[in-house]
C-alpha positions as CSV (number, residue, x, y, z in Angstrom):
1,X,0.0,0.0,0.0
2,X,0.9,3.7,-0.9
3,X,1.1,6.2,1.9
4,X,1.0,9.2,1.6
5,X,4.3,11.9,2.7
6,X,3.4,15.7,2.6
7,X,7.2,15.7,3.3
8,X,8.2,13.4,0.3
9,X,5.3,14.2,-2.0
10,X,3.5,17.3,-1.4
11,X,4.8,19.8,-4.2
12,X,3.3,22.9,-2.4
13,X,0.6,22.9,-5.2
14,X,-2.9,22.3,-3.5
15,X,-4.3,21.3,-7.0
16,X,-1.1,19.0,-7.6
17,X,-0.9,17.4,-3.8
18,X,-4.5,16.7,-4.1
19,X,-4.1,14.5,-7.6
20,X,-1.2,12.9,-6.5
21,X,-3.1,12.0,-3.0
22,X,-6.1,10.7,-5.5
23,X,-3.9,8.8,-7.7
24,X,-2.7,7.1,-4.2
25,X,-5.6,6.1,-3.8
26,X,-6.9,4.5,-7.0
27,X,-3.5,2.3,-6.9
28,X,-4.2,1.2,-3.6
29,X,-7.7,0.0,-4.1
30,X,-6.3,-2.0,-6.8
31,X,-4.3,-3.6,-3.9
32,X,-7.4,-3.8,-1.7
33,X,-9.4,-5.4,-4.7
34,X,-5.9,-7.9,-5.7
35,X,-5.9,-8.8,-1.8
36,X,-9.5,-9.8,-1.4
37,X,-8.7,-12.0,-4.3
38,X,-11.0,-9.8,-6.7
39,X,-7.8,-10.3,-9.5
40,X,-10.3,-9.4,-12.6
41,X,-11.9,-6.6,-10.7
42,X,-8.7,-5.3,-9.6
43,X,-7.1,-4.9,-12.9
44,X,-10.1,-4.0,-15.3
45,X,-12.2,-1.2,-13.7
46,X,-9.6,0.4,-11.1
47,X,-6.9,0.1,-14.1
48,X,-8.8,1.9,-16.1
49,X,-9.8,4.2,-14.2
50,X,-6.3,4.9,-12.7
51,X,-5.5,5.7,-16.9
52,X,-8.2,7.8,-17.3
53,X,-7.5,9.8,-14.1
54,X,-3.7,9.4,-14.5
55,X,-4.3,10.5,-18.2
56,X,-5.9,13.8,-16.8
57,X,-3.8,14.5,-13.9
58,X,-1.1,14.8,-16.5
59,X,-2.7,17.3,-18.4
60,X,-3.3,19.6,-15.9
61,X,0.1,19.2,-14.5
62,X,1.6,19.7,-17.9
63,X,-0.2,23.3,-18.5
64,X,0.8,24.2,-14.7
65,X,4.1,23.6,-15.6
66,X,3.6,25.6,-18.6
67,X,2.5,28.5,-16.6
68,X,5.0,28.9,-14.2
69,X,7.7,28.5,-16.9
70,X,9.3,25.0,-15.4
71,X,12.8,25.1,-17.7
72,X,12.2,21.3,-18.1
73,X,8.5,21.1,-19.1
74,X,9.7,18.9,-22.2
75,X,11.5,15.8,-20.4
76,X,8.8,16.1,-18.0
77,X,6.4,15.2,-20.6
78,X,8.1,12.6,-21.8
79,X,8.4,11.0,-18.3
80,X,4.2,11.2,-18.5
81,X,4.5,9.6,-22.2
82,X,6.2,7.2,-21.0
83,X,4.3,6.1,-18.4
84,X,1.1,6.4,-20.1
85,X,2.4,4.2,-22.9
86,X,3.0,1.2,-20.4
87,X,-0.3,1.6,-18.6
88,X,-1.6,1.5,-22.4
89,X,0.1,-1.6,-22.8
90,X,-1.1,-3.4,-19.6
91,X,-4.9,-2.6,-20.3
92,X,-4.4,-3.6,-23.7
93,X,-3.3,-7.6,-22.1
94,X,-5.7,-7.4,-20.2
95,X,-8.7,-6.3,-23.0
96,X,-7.3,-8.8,-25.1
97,X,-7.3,-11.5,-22.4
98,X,-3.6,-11.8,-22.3
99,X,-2.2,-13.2,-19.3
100,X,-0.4,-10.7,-16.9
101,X,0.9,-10.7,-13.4
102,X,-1.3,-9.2,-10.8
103,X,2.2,-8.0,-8.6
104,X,3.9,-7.0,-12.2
105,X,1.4,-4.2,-12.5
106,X,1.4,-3.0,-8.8
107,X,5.0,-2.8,-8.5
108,X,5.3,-0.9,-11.6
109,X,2.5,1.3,-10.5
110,X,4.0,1.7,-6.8
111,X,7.4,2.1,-8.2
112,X,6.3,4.8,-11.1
113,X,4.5,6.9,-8.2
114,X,7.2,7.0,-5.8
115,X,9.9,7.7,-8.4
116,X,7.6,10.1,-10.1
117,X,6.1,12.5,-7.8
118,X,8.7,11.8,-5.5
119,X,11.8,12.8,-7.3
120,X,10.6,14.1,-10.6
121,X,7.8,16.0,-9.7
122,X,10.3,17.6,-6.7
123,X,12.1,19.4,-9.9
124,X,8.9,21.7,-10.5
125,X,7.8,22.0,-6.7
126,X,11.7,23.5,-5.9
127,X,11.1,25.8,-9.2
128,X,8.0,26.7,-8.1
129,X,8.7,27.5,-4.4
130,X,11.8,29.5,-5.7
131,X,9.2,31.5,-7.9
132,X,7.0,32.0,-4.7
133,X,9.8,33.1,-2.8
134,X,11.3,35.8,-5.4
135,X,7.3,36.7,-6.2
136,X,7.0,37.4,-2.0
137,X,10.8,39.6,-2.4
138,X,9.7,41.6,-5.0
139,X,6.3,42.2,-3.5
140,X,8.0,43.6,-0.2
141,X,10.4,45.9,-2.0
């Protein structure tokens, strides 16, 4: 199971946090439903929900990022490619009845997140705190 860090994850963006903390969530009902033994359940409606919400989440992120001017807006898209590609891939097993492994997907999913908002999302939330603060310096000039 995910749990959630304000220290490790939070990236001083209400909007952003409260994504992330939803996206948590969705990956660990996918645990709760693979636990209970609920395999198909697990991996059909929560994945696909996780990629629809994922898919969104990044899209919002991605014209935040282009609003504050984050210098690396372009890999960081990538990164969000990239990890919407393999989700692609997983559903598509699983719509075409391809056998996959149940702990496959969650560790890729658990690893992804903590990588992700963990240490690539921390780029934009150090740019973006360095933008409040100068924002705050020139305001009390």
């Amino acid at each position: 199971m995910l749990k959630w860090d304000e220290k490790i994850y939070g990236v001083g963006i209400p909007e952003l946090d409260s994504q992330h903390k939803k996206i948590f969530q969705l990956i660990n009902d996918m645990v709760n439903h693979f636990q209970k033994g609920e395999k198909d359940e697990a991996l059909s409606q929560a994945a696909v929900e996780l990629a629809r919400y994922g898919a969104e989440h990044f899209s919002y992120e991605e014209k935040i990022l282009e609003t504050i001017g984050f210098p690396y807006l372009e890999s960081h898209k990538k990164l969000h490619a990239d990890g919407k590609k393999k989700i692609r891939e997983y559903l598509l097993k699983l719509k075409i009845g391809k056998e996959i492994s149940y702990y496959e997907v969650l560790a890729f999913l658990q690893e992804w997140v903590e990588k992700h908002i963990g240490r690539d999302d921390a780029r934009y939330a150090e740019f973006y705190k360095s933008i409040k603060k100068k924002n705050k310096q020139k305001a009390s000039v």
